[in-house]
C-alpha positions, 0 to 999 in steps of 0.5 A: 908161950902164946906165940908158940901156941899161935902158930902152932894152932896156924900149922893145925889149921892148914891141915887139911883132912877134907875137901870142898868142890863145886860141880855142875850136874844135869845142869844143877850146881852141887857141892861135893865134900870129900875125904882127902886121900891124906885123910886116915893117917892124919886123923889116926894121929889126931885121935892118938894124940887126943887119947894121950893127952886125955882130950875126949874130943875125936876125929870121926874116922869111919867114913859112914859115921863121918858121912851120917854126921855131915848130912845130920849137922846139915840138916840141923843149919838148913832144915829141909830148904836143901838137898842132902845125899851121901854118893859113892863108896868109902873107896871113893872117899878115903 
């Protein structure tokens, strides 16, 4: 049983509902999160499972909440030692 539930969890974990690049602007390095275009469905079905299940856990869906929560989480580890901006629109994202 514990193999199952081990490679189950390394199935989970290459599921990939973000995506992390490193760009080059006006000369200054940015890091660029984004919603990867397989994104919703993936978190519909997590978040269905999770309530079937009776987990209470959720995938944040909404791109401004997912947004707010990122630069929120960011600003707790960081403080104010970096820049944070939300860019584009929820097309852009999802």
């Amino acid at each position: 049983m514990s193999r199952l539930l081990a490679t189950t969890g390394n199935l989970i974990d290459r599921i990939r509902i973000n995506e992390l690049t490193r760009e080059i602007r006006d000369g200054r390095a940015l890091w660029i999160k984004r919603r990867t275009a397989g994104a919703r469905p993936i978190i519909h079905a997590a978040n269905g499972f999770f309530r079937l299940v009776g987990n209470p856990v959720v995938v944040l869906g909404g791109v401004d909440e997912w947004r707010n929560w990122e630069i929120d989480c960011f600003h707790r580890l960081h403080g104010e030692a970096f820049a944070i901006f939300a860019h584009g629109t929820q097309d852009d994202l999802c």
